[in-house]
VOVEXLO-233405 format. One record per residue (C-alpha): x, y, z; residue in one letter. Coordinates in steps of 0.25 Angstrom, whole numbers, padded with zeros to 4 digits, always signed. Layout:
REM VOVEXLO-233405
XYZa;...
This chain:
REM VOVEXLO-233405
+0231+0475+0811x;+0243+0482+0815x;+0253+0470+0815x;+0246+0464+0800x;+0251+0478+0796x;+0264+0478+0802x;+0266+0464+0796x;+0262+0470+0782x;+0273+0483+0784x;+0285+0474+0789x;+0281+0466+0776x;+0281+0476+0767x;+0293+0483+0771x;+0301+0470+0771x;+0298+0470+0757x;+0306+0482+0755x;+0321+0481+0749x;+0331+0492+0752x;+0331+0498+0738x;+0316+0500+0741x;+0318+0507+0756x;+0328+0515+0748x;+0322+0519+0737x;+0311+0525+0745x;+0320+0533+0755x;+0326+0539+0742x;+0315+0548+0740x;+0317+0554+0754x;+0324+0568+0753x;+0331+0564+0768x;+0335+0549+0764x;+0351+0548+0764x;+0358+0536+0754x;+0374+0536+0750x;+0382+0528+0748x;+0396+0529+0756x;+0406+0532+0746x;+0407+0527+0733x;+0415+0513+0736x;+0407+0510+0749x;+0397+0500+0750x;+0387+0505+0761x;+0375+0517+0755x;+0370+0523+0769x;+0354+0527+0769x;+0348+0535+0778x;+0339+0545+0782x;+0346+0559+0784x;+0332+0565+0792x;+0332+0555+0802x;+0347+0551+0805x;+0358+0559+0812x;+0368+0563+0800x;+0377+0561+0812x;+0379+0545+0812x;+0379+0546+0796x;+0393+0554+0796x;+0398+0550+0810x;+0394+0533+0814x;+0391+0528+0799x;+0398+0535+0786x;+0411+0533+0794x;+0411+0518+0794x;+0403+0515+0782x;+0416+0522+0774x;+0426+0514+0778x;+0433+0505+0768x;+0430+0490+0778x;+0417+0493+0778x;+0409+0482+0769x;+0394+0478+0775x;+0386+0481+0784x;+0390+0472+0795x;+0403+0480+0794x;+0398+0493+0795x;+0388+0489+0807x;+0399+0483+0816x;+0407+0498+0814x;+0398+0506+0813x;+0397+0514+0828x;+0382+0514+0829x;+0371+0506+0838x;+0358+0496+0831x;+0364+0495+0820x;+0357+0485+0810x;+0357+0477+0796x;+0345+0476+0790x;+0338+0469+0781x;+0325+0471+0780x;+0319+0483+0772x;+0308+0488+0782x;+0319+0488+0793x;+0329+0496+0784x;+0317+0506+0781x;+0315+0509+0796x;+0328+0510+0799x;+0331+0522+0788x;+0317+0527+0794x;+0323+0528+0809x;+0335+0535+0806x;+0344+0522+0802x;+0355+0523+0791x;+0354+0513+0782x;+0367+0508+0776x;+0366+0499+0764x;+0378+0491+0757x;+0378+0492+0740x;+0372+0481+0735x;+0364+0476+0746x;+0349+0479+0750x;+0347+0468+0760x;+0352+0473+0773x;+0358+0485+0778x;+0364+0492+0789x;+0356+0502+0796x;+0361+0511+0807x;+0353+0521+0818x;+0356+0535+0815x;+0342+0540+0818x;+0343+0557+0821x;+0334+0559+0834x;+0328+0574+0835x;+0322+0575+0848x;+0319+0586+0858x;+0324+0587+0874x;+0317+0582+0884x;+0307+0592+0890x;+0296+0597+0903x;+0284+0590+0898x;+0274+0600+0893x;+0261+0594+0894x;+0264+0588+0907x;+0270+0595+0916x;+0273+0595+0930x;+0279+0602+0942x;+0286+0591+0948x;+0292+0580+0943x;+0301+0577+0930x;+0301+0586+0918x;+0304+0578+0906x;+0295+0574+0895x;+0294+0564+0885x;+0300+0569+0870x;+0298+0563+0855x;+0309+0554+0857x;+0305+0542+0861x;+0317+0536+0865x;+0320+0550+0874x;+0305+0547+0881x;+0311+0531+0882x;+0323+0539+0890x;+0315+0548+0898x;+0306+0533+0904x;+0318+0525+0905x;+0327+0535+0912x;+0313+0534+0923x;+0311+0519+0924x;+0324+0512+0925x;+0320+0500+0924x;+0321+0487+0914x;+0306+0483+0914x;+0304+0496+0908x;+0300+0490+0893x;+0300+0500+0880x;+0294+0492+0869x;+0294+0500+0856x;+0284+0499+0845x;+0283+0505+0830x;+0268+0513+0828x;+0265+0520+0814x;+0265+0514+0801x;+0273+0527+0797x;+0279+0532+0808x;+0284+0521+0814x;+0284+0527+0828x;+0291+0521+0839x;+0284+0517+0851x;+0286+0512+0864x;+0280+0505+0875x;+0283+0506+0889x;+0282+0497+0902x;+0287+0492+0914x;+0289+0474+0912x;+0284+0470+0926x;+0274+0482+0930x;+0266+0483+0918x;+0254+0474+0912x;+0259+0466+0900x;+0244+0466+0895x;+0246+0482+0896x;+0258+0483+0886x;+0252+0473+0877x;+0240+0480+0875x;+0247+0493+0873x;+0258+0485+0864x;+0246+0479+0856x;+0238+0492+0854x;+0249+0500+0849x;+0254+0488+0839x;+0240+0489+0834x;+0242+0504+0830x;+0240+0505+0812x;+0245+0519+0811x;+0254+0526+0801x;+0260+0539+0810x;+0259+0538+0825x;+0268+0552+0826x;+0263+0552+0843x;+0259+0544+0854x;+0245+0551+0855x;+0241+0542+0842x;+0245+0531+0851x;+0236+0532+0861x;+0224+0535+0851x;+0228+0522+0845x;+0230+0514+0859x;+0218+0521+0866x;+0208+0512+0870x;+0197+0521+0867x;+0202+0530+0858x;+0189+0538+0854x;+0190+0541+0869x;+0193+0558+0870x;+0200+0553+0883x;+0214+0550+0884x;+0217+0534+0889x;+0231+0534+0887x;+0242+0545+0894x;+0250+0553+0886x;+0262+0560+0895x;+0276+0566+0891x;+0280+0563+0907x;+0292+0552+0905x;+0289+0549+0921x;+0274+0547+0919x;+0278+0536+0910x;+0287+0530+0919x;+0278+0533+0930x;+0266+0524+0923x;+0275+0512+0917x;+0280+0510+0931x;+0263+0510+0936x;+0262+0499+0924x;+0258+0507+0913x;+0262+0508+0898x;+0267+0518+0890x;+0273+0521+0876x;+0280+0533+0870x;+0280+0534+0854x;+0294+0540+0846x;+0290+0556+0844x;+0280+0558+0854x;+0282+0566+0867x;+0273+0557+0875x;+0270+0544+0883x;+0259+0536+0883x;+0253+0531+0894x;+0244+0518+0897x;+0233+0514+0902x;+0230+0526+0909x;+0218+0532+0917x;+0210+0544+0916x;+0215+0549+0931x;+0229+0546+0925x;+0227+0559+0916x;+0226+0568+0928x;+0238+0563+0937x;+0250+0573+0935x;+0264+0569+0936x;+0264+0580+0947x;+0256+0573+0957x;+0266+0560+0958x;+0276+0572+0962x;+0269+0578+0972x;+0266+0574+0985x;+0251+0566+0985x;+0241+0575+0990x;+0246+0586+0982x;+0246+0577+0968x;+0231+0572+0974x;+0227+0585+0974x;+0231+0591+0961x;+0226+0576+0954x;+0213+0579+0961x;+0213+0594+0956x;+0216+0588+0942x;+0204+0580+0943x;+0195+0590+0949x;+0199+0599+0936x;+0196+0588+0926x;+0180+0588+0932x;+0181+0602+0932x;+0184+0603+0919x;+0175+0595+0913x;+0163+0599+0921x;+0164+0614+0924x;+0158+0620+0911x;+0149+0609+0910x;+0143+0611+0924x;+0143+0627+0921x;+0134+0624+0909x;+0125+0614+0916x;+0122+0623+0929x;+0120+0636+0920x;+0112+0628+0910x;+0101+0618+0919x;+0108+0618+0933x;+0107+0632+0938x;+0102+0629+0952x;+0117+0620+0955x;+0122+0636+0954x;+0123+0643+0967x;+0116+0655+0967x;+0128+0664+0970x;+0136+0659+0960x;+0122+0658+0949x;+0121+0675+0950x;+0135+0674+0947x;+0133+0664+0933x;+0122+0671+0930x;+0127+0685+0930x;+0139+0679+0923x;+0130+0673+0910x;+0120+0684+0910x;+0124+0689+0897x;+0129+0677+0889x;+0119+0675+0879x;+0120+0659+0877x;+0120+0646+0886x;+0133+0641+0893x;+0136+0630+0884x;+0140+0641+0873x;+0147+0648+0883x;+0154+0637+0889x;+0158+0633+0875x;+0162+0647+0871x;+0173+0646+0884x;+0175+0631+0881x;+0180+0633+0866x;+0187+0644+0869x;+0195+0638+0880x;+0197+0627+0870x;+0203+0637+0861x;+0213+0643+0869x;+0218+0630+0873x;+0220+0624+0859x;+0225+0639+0855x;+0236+0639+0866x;+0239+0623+0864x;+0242+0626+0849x;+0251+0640+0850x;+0265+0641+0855x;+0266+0641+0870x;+0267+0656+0873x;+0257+0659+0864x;+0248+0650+0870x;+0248+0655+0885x;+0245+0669+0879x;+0233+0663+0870x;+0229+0656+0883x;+0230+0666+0893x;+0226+0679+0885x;+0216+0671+0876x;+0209+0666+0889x;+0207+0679+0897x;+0203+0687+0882x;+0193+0678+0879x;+0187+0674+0891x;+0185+0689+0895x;+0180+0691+0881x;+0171+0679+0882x;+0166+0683+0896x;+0165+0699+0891x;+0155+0696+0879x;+0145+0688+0889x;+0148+0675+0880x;+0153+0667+0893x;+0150+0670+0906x;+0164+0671+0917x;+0160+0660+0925x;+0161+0651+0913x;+0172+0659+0911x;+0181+0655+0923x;+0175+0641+0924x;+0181+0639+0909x;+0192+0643+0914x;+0194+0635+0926x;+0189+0623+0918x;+0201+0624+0906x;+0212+0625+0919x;+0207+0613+0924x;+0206+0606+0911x;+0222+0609+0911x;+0223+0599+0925x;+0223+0588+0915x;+0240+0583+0919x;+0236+0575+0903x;+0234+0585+0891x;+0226+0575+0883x;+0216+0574+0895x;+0215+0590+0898x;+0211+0588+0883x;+0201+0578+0887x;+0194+0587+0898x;+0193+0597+0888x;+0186+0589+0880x;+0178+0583+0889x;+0171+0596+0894x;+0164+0600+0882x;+0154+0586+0883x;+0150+0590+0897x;+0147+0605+0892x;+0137+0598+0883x;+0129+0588+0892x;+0128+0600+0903x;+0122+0607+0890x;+0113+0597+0887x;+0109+0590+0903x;+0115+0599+0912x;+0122+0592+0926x;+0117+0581+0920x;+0124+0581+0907x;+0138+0582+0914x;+0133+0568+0923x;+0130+0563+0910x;+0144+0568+0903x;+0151+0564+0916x;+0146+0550+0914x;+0147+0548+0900x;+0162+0552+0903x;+0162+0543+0914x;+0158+0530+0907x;+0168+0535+0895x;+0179+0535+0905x;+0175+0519+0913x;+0175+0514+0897x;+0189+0520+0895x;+0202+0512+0896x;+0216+0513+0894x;+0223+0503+0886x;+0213+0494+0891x;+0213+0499+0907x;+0201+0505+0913x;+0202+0521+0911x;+0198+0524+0924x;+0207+0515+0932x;+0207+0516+0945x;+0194+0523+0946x;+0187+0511+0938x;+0188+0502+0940x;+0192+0504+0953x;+0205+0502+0958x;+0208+0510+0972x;+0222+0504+0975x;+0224+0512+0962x;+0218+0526+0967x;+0231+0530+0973x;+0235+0538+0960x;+0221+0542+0953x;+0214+0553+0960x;+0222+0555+0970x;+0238+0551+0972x;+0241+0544+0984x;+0256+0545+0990x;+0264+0537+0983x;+0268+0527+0993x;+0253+0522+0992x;+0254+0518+0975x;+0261+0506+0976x;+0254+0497+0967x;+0253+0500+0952x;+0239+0504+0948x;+0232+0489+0947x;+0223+0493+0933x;+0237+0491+0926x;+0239+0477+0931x;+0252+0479+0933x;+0262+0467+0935x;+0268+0472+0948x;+0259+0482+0954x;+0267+0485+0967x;+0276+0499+0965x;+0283+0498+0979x;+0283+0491+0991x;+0275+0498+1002x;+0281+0491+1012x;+0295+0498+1011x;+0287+0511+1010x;+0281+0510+1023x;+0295+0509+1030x;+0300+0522+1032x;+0312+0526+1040x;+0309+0533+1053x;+0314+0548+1056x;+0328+0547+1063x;+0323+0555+1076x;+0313+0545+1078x;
């Protein structure tokens, strides 16, 4: 469908003249069209809101006024700028003025012109990534400018089987898009499918590269992410060297990557910096986090609610004194917290920074003493709310932490319902959702199932980095050696020995 559709654009473009293209752009309050001076035969047309005024005065008026100057292939040999074109075909002449081209058009002729880059590029510095952030390791983050996040990949790989193939997505906007990966490491059938899937996109504005990947998912009804979005420029490179895809898009501040795993969303950058017990640990403490986050309330409603004999006596005096004087089940207090929680966070995610630590931090501590103070929660729901949104926070992905948020409230209600029981049952529900789960057609749970242990040495826990020398296997990858562990085993000997 997409390509019957593109067939029937290019068509329909070609049918438009330069009087046509024109006469549209005339109605445009920022479109630019004059002629030279009175005896010159060249008009110059351009748009003034997407070209740097700065080439007009300085690279092109210059030559088109002198006196020798007589057609378009004079002009193009003098004229001191880079890609320059003659064109003849309308749809081509429209795109040009759209990307910041200037158009220059001899009297009396409406087949070809010359068109010339002058394109004005606004863009901000590159800056500490937000969203990911770490305390060892570089501190650059991709920007909207996707030439810039082409820079910040190439600059890492220096290398010629690096491949930037560029793609166009939106029936309006146009976007640009590319696709990267390594020729040699990574699976043709790979980049087909990803080249395929984004070809087939019918779209008329793709403004980010979060569309993308609703578009691309394999199972995009699916609340969990299957495709990682990073801002990291060396979690890019990182992944194309392990035989990965990846694409960034023209105004987005973000990579994506593919296929990818559900373990893969709680690996850190950090832990590939740090020494490997200390980046097993804190993986394993992420982990630990995620189970806690989505069982604790959950548990707390099934024990209060059917289980009371899993509570140790010690710690039951304490519940029970706690909720003696709230007047309702735990699943309405539980949900009172929940919700609340949930509106503190979309409160501080909306407000400007310093605002939002004070809405945070105050809005927290006045609330939940308030909540506690008029006997509608009890304070061990309290603190365990408490602990449960830090954890939630583990998440090194922020579109996963928004998944574990949401993934809480389903196991609320089967503890309503069942109990113990009704978490097993959510638990395996989730379960079965996640072995159906795939990533541009690669098993979702990879290497956990199917099973793969040669490929366990960076999942749960990181092994030292002298023992991943094969590329993960699910990607069949065409070389799957990293480095030859032979030269790693000889080591030079101390010099007093």
């Amino acid at each position: 469908m997409f390509k019957r559709f593109q067939k029937e654009k290019i068509n329909q473009q070609k049918e438009k003249t330069l009087p046509d293209i024109l006469k549209t752009f005339y109605k445009s309050a920022d479109f630019v069209s004059f002629r030279v001076f009175d005896e010159s035969p060249f008009y110059l047309h351009y748009l003034e809101s997407v070209v740097e005024e700065r080439y007009v005065h300085d690279e092109v008026l210059p030559y088109v006024q002198r006196k020798d100057m007589h057609t378009l292939m004079d002009l193009q040999r003098v004229i001191p700028l880079e890609e320059t074109k003659i064109l003849r075909k309308g749809y081509l002449i429209e795109e040009h003025l759209l990307r910041g081209h200037i158009i220059i058009q001899k009297t009396g002729e409406n087949d070809e012109v010359l068109s010339l880059p002058a394109e004005l590029i606004e863009e901000r510095a590159v800056e500490a990534p937000e969203n990911e952030f770490t305390v060892i390791g570089p501190n650059e983050s991709f920007i909207e400018s996707i030439d810039v996040n082409l820079n910040l990949v190439r600059k890492r790989l220096h290398t010629s089987a690096l491949v930037v193939e560029e793609l166009k997505v939106g029936r309006l906007s146009q976007s640009r898009l590319t696709i990267l990966y390594i020729e040699g490491i990574t699976s043709p059938q790979l980049v087909q499918t990803l080249r395929q899937r984004i070809q087939d996109i019918d779209y008329d504005e793709i403004v980010d590269i979060s569309q993308i990947n609703q578009f691309i998912s394999d199972h995009p009804n699916s609340h969990i992410p299957q495709l990682l979005e990073t801002e990291r420029p060396e979690r890019v490179t990182s992944a194309l060297a392990e035989g990965k895809v990846a694409f960034l898009m023209d105004g987005s501040p973000h990579a994506t990557l593919g296929p990818t795993n559900f373990m893969e969303f709680f690996s850190s950058p950090d832990d590939h910096y740090m020494l490997w017990p200390l980046g097993s640990a804190f993986r394993l403490i992420r982990i630990v986090a995620l189970l806690f986050s989505v069982h604790a309330t959950s548990f707390y409603i099934a024990v209060t609610s059917y289980q009371q004999e899993l509570i140790p006596d010690e710690l039951l005096d304490t519940l029970i004194a706690s909720r003696i004087e709230v007047p309702y089940p735990p699943i309405v207090e539980v949900l009172i917290l929940e919700l609340t929680v949930e509106l503190l966070r979309e409160a501080g995610a909306r407000l400007p920074s310093r605002i939002a630590q004070t809405i945070g931090i105050v809005g927290g501590i006045v609330i939940g003493t308030a909540v506690v103070e008029a006997s509608l929660a009890s304070s061990v729901l309290l603190i365990m709310i408490g602990i449960t949104a830090l954890a939630s926070f583990t998440a090194p992905i922020y579109k996963m932490g928004n998944t574990i948020r949401l993934i809480r409230f389903p196991f609320i209600l089967f503890a309503q319902w069942f109990g113990i029981f009704g978490m097993v049952f959510c638990s395996l529900l989730y379960l079965s959702h996640l072995f159906k789960l795939t990533s541009l057609g690669y098993p979702y749970l990879a290497p956990l199932y199917p099973l793969r242990v040669k490929d366990l040495r960076d999942v749960i826990f990181k092994m030292p980095i002298q023992k991943q020398q094969k590329r993960p296997s699910v990607l069949r990858p065409q070389k799957r050696k990293r480095f030859d562990v032979k030269q790693r085993k000889t080591i030079p000997k101390d010099i007093e020995e």
